[in-house]
N, C-alpha and C positions, 0 to 999 in steps of 0.2 A: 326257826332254822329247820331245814328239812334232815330226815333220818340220814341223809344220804351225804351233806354239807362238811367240808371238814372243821371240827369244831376248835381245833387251835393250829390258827394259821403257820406256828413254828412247826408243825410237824408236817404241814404241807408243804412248806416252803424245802424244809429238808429234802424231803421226798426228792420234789423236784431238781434240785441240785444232786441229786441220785445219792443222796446221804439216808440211809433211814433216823429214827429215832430212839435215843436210848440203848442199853447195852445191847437188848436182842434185835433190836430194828439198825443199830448202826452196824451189826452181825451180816442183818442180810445185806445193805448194800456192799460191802466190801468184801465178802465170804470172811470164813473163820481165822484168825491168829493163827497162823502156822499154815496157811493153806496157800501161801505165796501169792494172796492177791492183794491186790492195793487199790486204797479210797479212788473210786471216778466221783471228781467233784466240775462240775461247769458249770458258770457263771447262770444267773438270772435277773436279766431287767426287774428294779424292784417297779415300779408301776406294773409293767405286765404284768407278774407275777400275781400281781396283788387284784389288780382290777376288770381285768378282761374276763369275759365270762366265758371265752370261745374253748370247747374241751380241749385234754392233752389226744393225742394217740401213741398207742403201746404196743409194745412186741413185748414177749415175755415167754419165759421158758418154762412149759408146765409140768416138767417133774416125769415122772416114770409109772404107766399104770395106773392105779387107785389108788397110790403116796398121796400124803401122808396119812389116809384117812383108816390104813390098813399097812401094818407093817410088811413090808413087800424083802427084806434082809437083803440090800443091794446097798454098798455105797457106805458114805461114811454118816452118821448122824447128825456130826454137828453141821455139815455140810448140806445136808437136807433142811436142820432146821432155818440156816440161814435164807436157803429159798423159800423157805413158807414165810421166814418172817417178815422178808420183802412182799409178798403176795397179799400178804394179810395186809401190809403198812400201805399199797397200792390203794387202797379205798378212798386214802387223805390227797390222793394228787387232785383230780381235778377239782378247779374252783369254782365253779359254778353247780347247779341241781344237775344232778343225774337222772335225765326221764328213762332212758334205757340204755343197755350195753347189745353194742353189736359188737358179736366173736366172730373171728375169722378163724377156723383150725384148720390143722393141719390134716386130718383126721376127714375130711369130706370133699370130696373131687367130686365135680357131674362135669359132663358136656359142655351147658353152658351156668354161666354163675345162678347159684339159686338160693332163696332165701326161704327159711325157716316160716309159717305161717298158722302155727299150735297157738292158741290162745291159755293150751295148758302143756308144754309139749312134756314127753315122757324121759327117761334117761335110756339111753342108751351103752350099753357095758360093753364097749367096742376094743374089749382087751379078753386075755383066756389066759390061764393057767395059774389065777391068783386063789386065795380061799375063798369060802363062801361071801363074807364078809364084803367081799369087795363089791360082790353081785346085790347088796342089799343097802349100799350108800343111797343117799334121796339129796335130790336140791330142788325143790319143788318153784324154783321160780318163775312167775307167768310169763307168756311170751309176750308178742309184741306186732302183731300182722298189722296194725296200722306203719308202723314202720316198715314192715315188711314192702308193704307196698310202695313208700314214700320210696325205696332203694331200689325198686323197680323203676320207678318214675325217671329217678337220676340215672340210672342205669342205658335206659331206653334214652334219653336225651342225649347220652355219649355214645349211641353207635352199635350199645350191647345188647344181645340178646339175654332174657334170662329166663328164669321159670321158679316160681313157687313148689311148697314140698310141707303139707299138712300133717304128715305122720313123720315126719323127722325128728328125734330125739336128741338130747344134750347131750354131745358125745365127751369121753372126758380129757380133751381140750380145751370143752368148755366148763364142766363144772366141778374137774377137778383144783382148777386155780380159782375160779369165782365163788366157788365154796368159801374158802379162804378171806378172798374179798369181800364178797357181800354172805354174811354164815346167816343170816336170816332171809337167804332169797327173795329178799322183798324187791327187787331193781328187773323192771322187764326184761329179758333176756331172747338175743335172738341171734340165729348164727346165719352167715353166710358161705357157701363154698367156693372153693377154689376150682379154677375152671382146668379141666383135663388139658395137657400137655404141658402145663405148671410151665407158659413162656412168661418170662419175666417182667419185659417190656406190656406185655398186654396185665399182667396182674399191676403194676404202676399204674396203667391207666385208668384198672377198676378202682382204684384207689382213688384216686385223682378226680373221677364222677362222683365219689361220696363225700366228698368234703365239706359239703354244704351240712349235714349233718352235726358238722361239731359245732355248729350253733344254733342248732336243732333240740341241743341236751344229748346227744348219741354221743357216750364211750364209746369209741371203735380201740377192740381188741386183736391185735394178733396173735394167736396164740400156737408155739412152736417150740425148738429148740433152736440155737444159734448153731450148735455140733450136733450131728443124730449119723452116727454110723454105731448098727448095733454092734460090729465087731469090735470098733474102736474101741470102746470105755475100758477105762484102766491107764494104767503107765505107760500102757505103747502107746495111747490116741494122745496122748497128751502137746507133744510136739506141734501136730498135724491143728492142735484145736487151738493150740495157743498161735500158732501163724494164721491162721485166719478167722482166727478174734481179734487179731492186730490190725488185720485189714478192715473185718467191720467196724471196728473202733472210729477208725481215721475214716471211711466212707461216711458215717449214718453224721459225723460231722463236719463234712463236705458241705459248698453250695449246694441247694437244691437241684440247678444242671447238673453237677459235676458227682451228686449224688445217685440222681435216677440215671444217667449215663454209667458207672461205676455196677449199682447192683444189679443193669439188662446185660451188664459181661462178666457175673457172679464168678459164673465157671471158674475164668481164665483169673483168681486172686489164686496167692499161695495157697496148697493142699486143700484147696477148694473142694474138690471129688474124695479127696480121704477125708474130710469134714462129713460131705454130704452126699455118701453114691446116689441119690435119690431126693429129689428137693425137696417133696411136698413142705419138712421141717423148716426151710427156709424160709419158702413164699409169700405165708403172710406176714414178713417184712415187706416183702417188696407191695401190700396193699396197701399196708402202714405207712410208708415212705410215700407214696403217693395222695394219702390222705392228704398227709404231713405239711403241701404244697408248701410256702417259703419258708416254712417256721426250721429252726433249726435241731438238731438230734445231741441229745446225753444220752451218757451210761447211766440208766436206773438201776441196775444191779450190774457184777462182774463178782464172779466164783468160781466154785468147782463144785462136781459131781458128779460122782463114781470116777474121780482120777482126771477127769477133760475141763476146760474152760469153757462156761456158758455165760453166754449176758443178754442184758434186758435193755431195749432202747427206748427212751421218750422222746417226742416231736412236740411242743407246746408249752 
């Protein structure tokens, strides 16, 4: 069994039913006692579940800064450790070998989509005003330019332009949750951008060209927040994140039409714009959902932090 395999299927299977494991893994799926959230639990085919070897794909909400790796005094604790302990317990989803993870952040817009091509890429500390500490985190995990290319290939087959990017570093989108996930960086790693103008409809259909990949061995990650309004956090965004976590609830578990149709008119959900003045935090859902193509969408986490509702979704 590979390093990467999850070695007891009950903890996988949990996962997947967006349950974590145990008292600190069934923390993260649900957020803390007291923090007014409640289990998302959704059915799984026991044969799929068990025997298909085609990856999940994920959205997931990566936290604030250089958290947890660096006390950053924002928020509530136990509310943080539940999103790490989901991040951490995220290793056990997929059922098959993990050859590499492709990240989608938030955190990287070009032109046109562009993929990472470092055979060692570097970190990149695309954040300021933390202590030193935060500037000297390492996740030294290799990259992955033969994927790089293969994403080119699919890329270019659907219509898109893209372009490579050799000195691009892990920005922490990416390696402040896969830290977490994979903490011995041993899983190739390679990230893809989000294409300027962050239109919705067109990020689905990049999505939707890579999904040959999930039975390739490629995790595809999105990595974001579900609410990112920096003025929000606290008890006033609260309302605003809790109405349109209800809407993505009910979309990401829509048909797949009535899905991608749903998140290219984002906007127009409840407090949509007081969720999100600015999308890039959403987007790589909408790659995700288009990976996703017929497979259906759970809540892999539902909590709180610093006062808002944020969640995690699975496709697979």
């Amino acid at each position: 069994m590979s390093e990467n395999q999850p070695r007891d299927p009950s903890r996988r299977k949990a996962l997947a039913l967006g349950v974590g494991v145990g008292a600190a893994g069934l923390a993260g799926a649900v957020g803390l006692a007291g923090s007014g959230a409640t289990p998302e639990v959704a059915p799984v085919a026991e044969d799929d579940a068990m025997t298909d070897n085609r990856l999940p794909v994920v959205y997931l909400p990566h936290g604030g800064g250089p958290w947890p790796f660096v006390e950053i005094g924002m928020g509530d604790r136990a509310e943080w450790a539940a999103l790490a302990q989901y991040l951490t317990d995220l290793r056990v989803l997929p059922r098959g070998d993990v050859k590499a993870v492709l990240a989608v952040s938030a955190h990287w817009e070009e032109d046109v989509p562009t993929v990472m091509t470092a055979a060692r890429p570097p970190m990149l500390y695309d954040y300021y005003g933390f202590p030193k500490a935060s500037y000297e985190i390492t996740w030294p995990a290799p990259g992955a330019p033969e994927v790089a290319e293969r994403i080119r290939h699919l890329l270019r087959g659907a219509g898109f332009a893209s372009a490579s990017d050799e000195r691009r570093g892990f920005d922490h989108g990416t390696f402040v949750p896969l830290k977490l996930t994979y903490p011995n960086a041993d899983v190739p790693t390679l990230q893809l951008s989000l294409k300027r103008g962050l239109d919705p409809t067109e990020h689905v259909a990049i999505g939707r060209a890579l999904q040959p990949l999930r039975d390739e061995g490629v995790f595809i990650v999105g990595s974001g927040m579900s609410y990112h309004n920096m003025r929000g956090f606290g008890p006033q965004g609260a309302p605003a994140s809790e109405a349109f976590d209800a809407w993505l609830g009910e979309t990401i578990r829509a048909n797949p039409d009535e899905r991608e149709r749903r998140l290219s008119h984002w906007a127009t959900a409840p407090s949509a714009r007081a969720a999100h003045p600015r999308e890039e935090h959403l987007l790589p859902l909408m790659v995700v959902a288009g990976a996703a193509g017929a497979d259906s969408g759970t809540v892999g986490f539902n909590g709180t932090v610093m006062g808002v509702r944020v969640s995690a979704y699975h496709f697979g």
